[in-house]
Each structure stands twice: as structure tokens, then as C-alpha cells.
PATIDO-597392 format. One record per residue (C-alpha): x, y, z. Coordinates in steps of 0.1 Angstrom, whole numbers. Layout:
% residues N
<r><x>X</x><y>Y</y><z>Z</z></r>
...
END
This chain:
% residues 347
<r><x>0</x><y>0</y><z>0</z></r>
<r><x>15</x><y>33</y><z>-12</z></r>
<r><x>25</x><y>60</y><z>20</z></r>
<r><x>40</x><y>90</y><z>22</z></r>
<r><x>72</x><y>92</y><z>12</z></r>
<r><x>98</x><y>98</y><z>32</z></r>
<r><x>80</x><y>86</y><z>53</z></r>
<r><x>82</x><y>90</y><z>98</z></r>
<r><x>96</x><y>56</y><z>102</z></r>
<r><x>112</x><y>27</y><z>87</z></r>
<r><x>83</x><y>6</y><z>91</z></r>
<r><x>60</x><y>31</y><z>74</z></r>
<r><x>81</x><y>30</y><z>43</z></r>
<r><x>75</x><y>-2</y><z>35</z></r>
<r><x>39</x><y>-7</y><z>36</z></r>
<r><x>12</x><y>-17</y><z>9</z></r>
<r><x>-12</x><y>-39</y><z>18</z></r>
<r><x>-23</x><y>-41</y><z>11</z></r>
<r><x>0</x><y>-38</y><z>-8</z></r>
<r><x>-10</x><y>-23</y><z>-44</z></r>
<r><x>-33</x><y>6</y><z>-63</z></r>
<r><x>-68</x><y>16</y><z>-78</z></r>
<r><x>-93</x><y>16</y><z>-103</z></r>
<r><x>-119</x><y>-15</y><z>-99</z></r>
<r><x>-116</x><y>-48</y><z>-90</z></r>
<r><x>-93</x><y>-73</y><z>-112</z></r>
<r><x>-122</x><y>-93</y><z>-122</z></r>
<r><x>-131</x><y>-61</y><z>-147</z></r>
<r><x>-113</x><y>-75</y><z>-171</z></r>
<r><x>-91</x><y>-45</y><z>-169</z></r>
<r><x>-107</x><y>-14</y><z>-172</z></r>
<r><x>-95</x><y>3</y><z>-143</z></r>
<r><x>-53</x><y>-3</y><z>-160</z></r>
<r><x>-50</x><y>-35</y><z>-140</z></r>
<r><x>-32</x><y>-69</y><z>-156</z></r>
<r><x>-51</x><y>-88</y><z>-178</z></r>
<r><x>-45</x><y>-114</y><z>-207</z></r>
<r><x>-43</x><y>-99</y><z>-243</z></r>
<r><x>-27</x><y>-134</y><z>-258</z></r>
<r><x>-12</x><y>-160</y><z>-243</z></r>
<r><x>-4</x><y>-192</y><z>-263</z></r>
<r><x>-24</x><y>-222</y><z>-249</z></r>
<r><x>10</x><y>-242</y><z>-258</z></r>
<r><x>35</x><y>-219</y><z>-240</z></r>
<r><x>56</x><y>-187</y><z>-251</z></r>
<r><x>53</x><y>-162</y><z>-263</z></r>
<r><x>30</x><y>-143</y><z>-237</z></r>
<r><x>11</x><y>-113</y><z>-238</z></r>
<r><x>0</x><y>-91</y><z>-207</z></r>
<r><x>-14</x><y>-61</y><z>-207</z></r>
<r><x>-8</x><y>-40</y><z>-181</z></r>
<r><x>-15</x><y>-5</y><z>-170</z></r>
<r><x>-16</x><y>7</y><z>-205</z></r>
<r><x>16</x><y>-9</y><z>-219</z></r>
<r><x>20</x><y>-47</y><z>-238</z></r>
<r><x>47</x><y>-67</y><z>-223</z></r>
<r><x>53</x><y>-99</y><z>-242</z></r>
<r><x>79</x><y>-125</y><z>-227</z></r>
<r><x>96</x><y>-152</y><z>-253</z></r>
<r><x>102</x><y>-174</y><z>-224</z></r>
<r><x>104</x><y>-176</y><z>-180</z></r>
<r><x>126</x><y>-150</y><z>-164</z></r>
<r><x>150</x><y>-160</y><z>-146</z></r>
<r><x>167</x><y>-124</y><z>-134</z></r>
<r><x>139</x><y>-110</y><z>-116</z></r>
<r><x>140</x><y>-80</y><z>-93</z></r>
<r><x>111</x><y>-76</y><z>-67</z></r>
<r><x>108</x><y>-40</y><z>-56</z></r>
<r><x>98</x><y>-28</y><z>-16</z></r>
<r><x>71</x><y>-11</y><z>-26</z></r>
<r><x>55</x><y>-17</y><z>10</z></r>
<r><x>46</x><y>-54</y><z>1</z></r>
<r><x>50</x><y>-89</y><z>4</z></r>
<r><x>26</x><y>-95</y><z>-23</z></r>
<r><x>50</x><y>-100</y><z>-53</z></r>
<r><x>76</x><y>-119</y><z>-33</z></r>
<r><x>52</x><y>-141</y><z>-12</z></r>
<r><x>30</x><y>-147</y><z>-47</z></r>
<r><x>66</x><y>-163</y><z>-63</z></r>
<r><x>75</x><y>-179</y><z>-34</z></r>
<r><x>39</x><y>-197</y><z>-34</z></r>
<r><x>48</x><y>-208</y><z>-70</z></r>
<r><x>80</x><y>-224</y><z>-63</z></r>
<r><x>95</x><y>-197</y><z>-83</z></r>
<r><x>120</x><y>-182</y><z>-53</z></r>
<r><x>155</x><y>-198</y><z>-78</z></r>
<r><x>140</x><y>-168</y><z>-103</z></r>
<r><x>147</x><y>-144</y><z>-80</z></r>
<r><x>184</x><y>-123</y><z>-80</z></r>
<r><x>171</x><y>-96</y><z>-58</z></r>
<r><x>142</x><y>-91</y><z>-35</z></r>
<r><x>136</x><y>-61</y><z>-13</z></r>
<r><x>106</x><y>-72</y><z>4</z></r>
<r><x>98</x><y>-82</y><z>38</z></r>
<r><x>72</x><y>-81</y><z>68</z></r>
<r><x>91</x><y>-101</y><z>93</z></r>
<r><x>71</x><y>-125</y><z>96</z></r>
<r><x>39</x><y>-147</y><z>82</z></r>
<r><x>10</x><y>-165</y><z>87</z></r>
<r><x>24</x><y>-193</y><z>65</z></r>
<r><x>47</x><y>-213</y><z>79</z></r>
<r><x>84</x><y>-213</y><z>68</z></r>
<r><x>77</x><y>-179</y><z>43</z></r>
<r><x>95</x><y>-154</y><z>63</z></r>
<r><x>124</x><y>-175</y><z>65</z></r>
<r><x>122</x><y>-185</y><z>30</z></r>
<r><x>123</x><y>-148</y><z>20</z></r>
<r><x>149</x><y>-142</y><z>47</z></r>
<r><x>171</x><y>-161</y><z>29</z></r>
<r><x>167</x><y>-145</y><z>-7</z></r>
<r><x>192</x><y>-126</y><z>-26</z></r>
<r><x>190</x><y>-87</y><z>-16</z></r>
<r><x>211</x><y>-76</y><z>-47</z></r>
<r><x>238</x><y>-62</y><z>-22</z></r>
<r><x>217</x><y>-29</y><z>-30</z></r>
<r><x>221</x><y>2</y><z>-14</z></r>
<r><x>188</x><y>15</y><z>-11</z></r>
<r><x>176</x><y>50</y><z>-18</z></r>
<r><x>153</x><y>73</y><z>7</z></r>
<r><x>127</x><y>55</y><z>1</z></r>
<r><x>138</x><y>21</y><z>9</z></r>
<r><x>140</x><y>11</y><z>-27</z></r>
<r><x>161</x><y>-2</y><z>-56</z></r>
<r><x>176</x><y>30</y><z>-74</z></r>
<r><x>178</x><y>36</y><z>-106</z></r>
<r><x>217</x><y>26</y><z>-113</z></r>
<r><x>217</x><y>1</y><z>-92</z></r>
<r><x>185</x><y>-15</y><z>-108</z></r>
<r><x>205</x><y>-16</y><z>-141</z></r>
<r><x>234</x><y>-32</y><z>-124</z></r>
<r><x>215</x><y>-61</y><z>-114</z></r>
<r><x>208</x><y>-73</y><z>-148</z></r>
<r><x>172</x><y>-78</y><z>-143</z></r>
<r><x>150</x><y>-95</y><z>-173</z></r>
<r><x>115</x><y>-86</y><z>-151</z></r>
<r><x>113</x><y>-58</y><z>-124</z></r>
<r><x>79</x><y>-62</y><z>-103</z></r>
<r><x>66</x><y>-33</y><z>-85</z></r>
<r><x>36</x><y>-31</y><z>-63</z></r>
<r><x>26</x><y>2</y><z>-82</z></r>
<r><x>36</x><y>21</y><z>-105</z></r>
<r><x>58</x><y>46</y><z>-78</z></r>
<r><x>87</x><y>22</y><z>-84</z></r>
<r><x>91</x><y>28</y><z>-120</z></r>
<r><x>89</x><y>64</y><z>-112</z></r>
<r><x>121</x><y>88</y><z>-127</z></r>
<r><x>114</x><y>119</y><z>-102</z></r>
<r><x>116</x><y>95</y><z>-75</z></r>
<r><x>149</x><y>80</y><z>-91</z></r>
<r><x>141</x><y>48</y><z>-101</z></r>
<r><x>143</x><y>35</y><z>-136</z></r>
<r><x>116</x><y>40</y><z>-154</z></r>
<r><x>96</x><y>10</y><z>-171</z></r>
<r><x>109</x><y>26</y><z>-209</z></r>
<r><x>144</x><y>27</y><z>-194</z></r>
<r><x>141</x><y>-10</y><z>-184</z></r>
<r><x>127</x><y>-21</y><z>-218</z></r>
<r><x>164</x><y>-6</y><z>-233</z></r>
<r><x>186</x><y>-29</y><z>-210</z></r>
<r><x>161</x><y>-59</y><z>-221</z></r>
<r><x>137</x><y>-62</y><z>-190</z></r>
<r><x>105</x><y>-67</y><z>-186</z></r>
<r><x>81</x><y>-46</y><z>-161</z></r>
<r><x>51</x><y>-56</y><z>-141</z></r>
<r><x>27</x><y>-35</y><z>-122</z></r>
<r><x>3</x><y>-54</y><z>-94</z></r>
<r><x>-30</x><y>-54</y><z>-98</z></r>
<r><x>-48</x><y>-20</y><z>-91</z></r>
<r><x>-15</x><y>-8</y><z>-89</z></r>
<r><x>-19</x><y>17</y><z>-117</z></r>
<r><x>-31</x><y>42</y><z>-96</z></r>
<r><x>-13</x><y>40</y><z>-64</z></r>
<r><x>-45</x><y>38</y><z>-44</z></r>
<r><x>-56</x><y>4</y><z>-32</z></r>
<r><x>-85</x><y>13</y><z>-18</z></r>
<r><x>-109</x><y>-4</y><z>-40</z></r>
<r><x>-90</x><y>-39</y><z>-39</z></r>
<r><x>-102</x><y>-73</y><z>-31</z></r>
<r><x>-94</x><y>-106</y><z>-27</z></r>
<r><x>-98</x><y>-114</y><z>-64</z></r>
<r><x>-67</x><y>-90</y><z>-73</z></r>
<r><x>-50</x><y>-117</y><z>-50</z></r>
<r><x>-64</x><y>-144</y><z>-75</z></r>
<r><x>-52</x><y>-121</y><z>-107</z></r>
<r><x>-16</x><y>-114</y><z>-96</z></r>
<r><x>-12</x><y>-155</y><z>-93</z></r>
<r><x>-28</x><y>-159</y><z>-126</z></r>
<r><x>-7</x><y>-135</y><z>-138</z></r>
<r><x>28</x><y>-148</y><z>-125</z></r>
<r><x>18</x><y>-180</y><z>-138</z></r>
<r><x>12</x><y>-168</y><z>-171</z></r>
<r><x>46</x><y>-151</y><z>-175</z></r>
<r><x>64</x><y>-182</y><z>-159</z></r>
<r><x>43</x><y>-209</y><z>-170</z></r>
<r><x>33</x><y>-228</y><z>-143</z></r>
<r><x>-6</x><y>-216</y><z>-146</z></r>
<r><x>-15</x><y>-252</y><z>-135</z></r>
<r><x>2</x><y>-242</y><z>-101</z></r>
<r><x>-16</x><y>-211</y><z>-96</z></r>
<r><x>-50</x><y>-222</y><z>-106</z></r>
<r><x>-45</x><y>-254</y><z>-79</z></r>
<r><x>-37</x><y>-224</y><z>-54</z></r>
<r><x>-67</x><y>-203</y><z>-65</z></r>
<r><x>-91</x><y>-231</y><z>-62</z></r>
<r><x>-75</x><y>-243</y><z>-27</z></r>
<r><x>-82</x><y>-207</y><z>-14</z></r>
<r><x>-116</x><y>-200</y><z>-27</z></r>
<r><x>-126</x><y>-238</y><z>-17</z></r>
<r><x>-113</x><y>-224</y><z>20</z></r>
<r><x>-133</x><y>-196</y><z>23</z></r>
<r><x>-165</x><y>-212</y><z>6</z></r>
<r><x>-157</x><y>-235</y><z>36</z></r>
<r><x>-156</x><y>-208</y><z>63</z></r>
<r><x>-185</x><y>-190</y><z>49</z></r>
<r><x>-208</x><y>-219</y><z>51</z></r>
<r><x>-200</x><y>-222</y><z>86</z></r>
<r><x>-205</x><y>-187</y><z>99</z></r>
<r><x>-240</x><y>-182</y><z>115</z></r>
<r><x>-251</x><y>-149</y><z>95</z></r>
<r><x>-261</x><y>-123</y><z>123</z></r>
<r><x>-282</x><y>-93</y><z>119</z></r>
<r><x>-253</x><y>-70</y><z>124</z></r>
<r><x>-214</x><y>-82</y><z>120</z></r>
<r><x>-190</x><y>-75</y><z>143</z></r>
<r><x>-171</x><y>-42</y><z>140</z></r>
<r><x>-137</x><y>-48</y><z>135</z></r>
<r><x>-107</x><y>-20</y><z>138</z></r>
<r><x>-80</x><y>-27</y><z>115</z></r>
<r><x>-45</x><y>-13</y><z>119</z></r>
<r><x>-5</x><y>-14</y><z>117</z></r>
<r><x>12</x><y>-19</y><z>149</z></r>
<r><x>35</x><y>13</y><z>160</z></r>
<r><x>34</x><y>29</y><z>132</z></r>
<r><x>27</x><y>70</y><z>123</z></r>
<r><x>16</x><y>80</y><z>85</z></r>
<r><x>-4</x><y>111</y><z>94</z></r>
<r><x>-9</x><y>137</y><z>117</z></r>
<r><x>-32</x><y>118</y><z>139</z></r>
<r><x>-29</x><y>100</y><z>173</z></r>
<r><x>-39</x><y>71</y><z>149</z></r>
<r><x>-30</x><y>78</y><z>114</z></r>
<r><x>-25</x><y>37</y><z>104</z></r>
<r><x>-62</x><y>25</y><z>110</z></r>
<r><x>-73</x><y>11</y><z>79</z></r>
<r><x>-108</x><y>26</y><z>60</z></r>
<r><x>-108</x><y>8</y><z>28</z></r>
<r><x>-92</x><y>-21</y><z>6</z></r>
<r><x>-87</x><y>-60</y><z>4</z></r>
<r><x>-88</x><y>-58</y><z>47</z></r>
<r><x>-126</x><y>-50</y><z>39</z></r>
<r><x>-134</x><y>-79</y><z>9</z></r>
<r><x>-113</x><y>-103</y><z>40</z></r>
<r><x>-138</x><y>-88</y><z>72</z></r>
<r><x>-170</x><y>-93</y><z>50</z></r>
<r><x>-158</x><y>-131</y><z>45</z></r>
<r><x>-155</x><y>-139</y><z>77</z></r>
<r><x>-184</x><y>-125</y><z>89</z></r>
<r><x>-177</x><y>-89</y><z>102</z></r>
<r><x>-171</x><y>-52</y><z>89</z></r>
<r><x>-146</x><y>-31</y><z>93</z></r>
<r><x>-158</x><y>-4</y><z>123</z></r>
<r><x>-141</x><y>28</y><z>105</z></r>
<r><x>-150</x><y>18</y><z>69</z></r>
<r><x>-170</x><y>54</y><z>64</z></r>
<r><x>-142</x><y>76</y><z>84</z></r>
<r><x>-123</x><y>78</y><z>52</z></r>
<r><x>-125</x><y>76</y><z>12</z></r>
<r><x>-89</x><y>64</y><z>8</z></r>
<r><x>-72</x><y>34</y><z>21</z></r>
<r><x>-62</x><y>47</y><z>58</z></r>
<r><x>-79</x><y>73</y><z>80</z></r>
<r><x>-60</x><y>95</y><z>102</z></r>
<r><x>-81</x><y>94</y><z>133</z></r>
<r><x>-81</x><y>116</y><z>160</z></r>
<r><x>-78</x><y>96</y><z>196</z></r>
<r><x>-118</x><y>114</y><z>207</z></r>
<r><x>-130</x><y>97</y><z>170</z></r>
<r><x>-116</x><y>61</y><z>180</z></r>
<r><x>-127</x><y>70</y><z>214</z></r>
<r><x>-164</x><y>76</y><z>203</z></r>
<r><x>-164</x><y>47</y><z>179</z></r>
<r><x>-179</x><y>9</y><z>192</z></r>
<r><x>-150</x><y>-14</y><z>181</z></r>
<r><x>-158</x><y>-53</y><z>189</z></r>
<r><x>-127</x><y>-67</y><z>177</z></r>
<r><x>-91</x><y>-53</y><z>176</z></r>
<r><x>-70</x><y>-70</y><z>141</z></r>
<r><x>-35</x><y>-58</y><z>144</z></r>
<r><x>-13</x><y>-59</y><z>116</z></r>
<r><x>23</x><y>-66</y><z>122</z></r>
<r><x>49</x><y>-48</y><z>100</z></r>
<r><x>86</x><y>-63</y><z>112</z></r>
<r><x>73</x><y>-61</y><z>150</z></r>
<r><x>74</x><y>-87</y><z>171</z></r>
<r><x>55</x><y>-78</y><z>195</z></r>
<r><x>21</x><y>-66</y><z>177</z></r>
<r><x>1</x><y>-86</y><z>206</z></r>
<r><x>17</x><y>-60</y><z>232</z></r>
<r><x>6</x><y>-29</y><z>208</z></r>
<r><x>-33</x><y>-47</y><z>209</z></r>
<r><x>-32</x><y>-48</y><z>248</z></r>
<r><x>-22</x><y>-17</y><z>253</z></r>
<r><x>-52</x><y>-5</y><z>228</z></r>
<r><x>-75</x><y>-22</y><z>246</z></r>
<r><x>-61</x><y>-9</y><z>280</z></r>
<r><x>-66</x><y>28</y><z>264</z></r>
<r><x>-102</x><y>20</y><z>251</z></r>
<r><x>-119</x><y>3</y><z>284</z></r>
<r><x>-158</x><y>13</y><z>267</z></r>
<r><x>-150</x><y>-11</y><z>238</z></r>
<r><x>-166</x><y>-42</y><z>233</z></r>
<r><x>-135</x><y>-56</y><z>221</z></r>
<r><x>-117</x><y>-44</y><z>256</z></r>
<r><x>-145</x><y>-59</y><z>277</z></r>
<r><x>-140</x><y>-90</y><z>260</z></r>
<r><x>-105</x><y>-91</y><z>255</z></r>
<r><x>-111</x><y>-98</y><z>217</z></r>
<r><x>-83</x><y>-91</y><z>196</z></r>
<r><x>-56</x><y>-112</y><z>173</z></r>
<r><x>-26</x><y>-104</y><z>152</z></r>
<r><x>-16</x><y>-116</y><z>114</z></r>
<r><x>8</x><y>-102</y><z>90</z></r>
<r><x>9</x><y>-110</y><z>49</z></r>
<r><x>-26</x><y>-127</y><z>48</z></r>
<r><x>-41</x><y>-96</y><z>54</z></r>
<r><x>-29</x><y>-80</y><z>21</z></r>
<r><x>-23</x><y>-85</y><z>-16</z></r>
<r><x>-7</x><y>-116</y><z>-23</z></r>
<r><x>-17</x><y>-159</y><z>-21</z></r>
<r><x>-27</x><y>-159</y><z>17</z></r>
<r><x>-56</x><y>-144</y><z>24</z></r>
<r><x>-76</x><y>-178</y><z>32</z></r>
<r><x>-58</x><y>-175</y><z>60</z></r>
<r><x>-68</x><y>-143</y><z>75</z></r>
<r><x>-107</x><y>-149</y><z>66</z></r>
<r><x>-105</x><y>-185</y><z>84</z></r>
<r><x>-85</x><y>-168</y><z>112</z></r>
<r><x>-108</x><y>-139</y><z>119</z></r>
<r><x>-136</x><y>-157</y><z>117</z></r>
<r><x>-125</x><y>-183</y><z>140</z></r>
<r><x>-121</x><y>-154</y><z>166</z></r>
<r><x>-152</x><y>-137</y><z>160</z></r>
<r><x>-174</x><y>-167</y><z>155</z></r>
<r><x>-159</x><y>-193</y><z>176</z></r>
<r><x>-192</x><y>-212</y><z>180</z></r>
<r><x>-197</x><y>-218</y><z>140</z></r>
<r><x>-159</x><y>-241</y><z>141</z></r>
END
């Protein structure tokens, strides 16, 4: 999810949940500049994508591919999933940790490039074309941005490399993201390396999940009202400037049965919230997101400790998760756990 940048902190300046940009949701077809399929051979290479307004045919797999910070997991953790982590020479993104066990250490151990990273915690420009990439993936289309010093998609097309933008990364506004741009950027990846049969078997294992959980979950008159945030971290002005309003956090809170408690506090992805508005507003449930902290569960106790009048404090009803929560193959996960928590009787 695209921040201000520079941004306060470290952990800020890699966010993106949720992780990638606007327009409408993937299953469109498109028309809001996300991926989709112009021509792909049934029998293999060459492949056509387009995406955000620009064809990018590859003649066969990469096998020098770059994966920007960008504030995500979702393009490292989607490659990973695919068994594609020997394709990778350089990879800048991390969250610390992961709902799926054995990822973070997985992507601990990937190349980094040996790249010295610019303000905004990103590959720059020079160094990109030093690493010899033949695909560069970027949550949005910020990383491919020359102002901000990084080589521009045109530039990368000279030295022979291939550029991808997420889905709903066009606009650098994720608010309007679901779960099925999740579902595009596998299809997509296995598209371009070839392994579609592996991302369809993950597609159909997730949405098989969730029809699962859904089925389960006793449909009340009113869902519980969930408050969404990242753990110790400042992007506004507010007391509470990392409370998420709108995105795939809201697609993955309707699945499991609840809603998200600030979803009309702001138009854009996060609100900035003053401590009297969270104050003021009924909050069941605390999710807290954990960005390279390990101790989110601390952060969650000490919100409930500061909001007593909450449901969610009178009930002690909170949980932390980490990747499943944005962009990317996991997000099964984060419905089933939610709605374990909220809806403990239906399991």
C-alpha cells in the first residue's frame, strides 16, 4: 500500500497492503489499467499481458527477476507460493514475519542484490541496471517512477527487462482492492512463468477455504465491527493515522463474517483518526497488523487498556496476522482466522 514518502519511520516506508493501487476490482477484465491477458499461447511462449496501458510480451520464463519494496509482500510471497524463489536475483521485500509457515524464513534467505537502497527504501535507478534484471515487479507504478529515481519501465525495456505493475497498482490507491486481485496477480505470474496449472490449484484451494468458512458462519443481523490497523506505526498527523478505512482488509472482514468499524471515516485506504474519534467509535474486535514487530500482541493490549468502553476491551477480543491480510496468495488464512475469533461457536 503506497504511504507518504519519506515517510516518519522505517516501518512506514515499507507498507502496501495491502499492498497495491486503484481503479476497480481485477475481475473487470481491466478497465481500471489493471493486468489482464491480451494473448497467451495455450502451448507456452510467447506471452502477452497487458498491463496499465503498456503490452509486455515475454519469449520465455525469467530467470533475473527484481522484486521492488514497494510496502509489500505480495509479489515476493505470490513467487515464493509458485516455487519460483530460484527466479529471483534480488528481492527487497519483507514483513518479518507470516501466517504461512516457513515464508518469512524463506524470504529471509533471498538474494538482496547487495543494494544500497535509496530514501525510500527502494532499488535505485543505477543500481537497478546493475542487477541485470530480465522482469522488475513493483507493487505500483511509484517504483518505476524517474522523479523519485528509479528506472523508469521505458528505461528498463532498453537494458532488455520486462516490467510488471500489481494489480490496481496503476493508480497507487488500493483502496478499492479485493481478494480477487490476489487471484489475478497468481494468474498473472503463472502466465509469464508458465506454471498456470500451479496457480490455478492455489486459486481453487483458497476460494474452496473460504466457501468453507462462509458456510460455517451463522449470518447475524449486524457483523461484528472490526478496527484494523499497523502496529507502531505513524503516517499522518493523527494520534492514529495507520487505522485502515478501505481495501482487500474489507473484501477479507466481510468473509469472515464482520465489517470493518471505521470503513466510512475515510474515502482512501487509511484514516487518520483523531484519539476522541476512536474513542467515540464501538469497536468489537481489535486485528492488528504486524509490520517487522514482534511484538504486535503487546501494541493490541495496550489499545485495549486505552479504550476500556470497547466491546473488544471488555471482552478481550483481539488477534494479530501479518501478509494474509494484504495482496498476495494468503488471504484464506486471514478470513478463516478472523472468523474463527469472531465466530468461535460456527468451528
Amino acid at each position: 500500500m503506497p504511504i507518504n514518502r519519506p515517510v516518519a519511520t522505517a516501518l512506514a516506508a515499507a507498507l502496501c497492503l495491502l499492498t497495491a493501487a486503484c481503479g476497480e476490482s481485477s475481475d473487470d477484465g481491466g478497465a481500471s489499467g489493471t493486468t489482464t491477458e491480451a494473448a497467451v499461447s495455450k502451448t507456452g511462449y510467447p506471452v502477452t499481458l497487458e498491463n496499465c496501458g503498456r503490452t509486455e510480451t515475454f519469449d520465455k520464463a525469467p530467470s533475473r527477476v527484481v522484486v521492488m519494496n514497494g510496502a509489500s509482500v505480495a509479489e515476493v510471497s505470490t513467487l515464493l507460493a509458485l516455487g519460483l524463489q530460484d527466479k529471483i536475483v534480488a528481492n527487497q521485500q519483507s514483513y518479518g514475519m507470516s501466517e504461512v509457515p516457513g515464508r518469512a524464513e524463506a524470504i529471509k534467505k533471498l538474494p538482496t542484490g547487495d543494494v544500497k537502497l535509496n530514501e525510500a527504501y527502494d532499488i535505485p535507478r543505477e543500481a537497478m541496471v546493475g542487477l541485470r534484471p530480465d522482469l522488475v515487479l513493483s507493487v505500483t507504478t511509484y517504483g518505476f517512477d524517474q522523479k523519485n529515481g528509479f528506472a523508469t519501465r521505458d528505461q528498463l525495456k532498453q537494458v532488455g527487462a520486462n516490467s510488471y505493475v500489481s494489480p490496481q497498482g496503476c493508480e497507487d490507491d488500493p483502496s478499492k482492492m479485493t481478494v480477487a486481485d490476489s487471484y489475478r496477480l497468481l494468474r498473472d505470474m503463472g502466465k509469464i512463468f508458465d506454471v498456470s496449472d500451479r496457480a490455478e490449484k492455489l486459486i481453487a484451494a483458497s476460494e474452496k477455504n473460504i466457501a468453507a468458512v462462509s458456510a460455517k458462519i451463522k449470518r447475524e443481523k449486524q457483523a461484528p465491527r472490526v478496527m484494523v490497523l499497523f502496529s507502531n506505526m505513524s503516517m499522518g498527523s493523527n494520534d492514529f493515522s495507520s487505522v485502515v478505512a478501505n481495501g482487500i482488509i474489507n473484501d477479507i472482514l466481510a468473509k469472515a463474517g464482520a465489517s470493518n468499524a471505521f470503513a466510512s471515516a475515510s474515502k482512501t485506504t487509511f484514516a487518520d483518526l483523531s484519539k476522541e474519534k476512536v474513542a467515540a467509535t464501538d469497536v468489537d474486535a481489535v486485528v492488528v497488523i504486524s509490520y517487522n514487530d514482534p511484538h504486535p500482541a503487546a501494541y493490541a493490549k495496550k489499545l485495549l487498556k486505552e479504550f476500556p468502553q470497547w466491546p473488544a476491551a471488555k471482552n478481550n477480543t483481539y488477534l494479530t496476522l501479518s501478509d494474509s491480510m494484504y495482496l498476495g496468495p494468503s488471504n484464506d488464512l486471514a478470513v478463516e482466522t478472523i472468523a474463527k475469533k469472531l465466530h468461535p461457536d460456527a468451528f
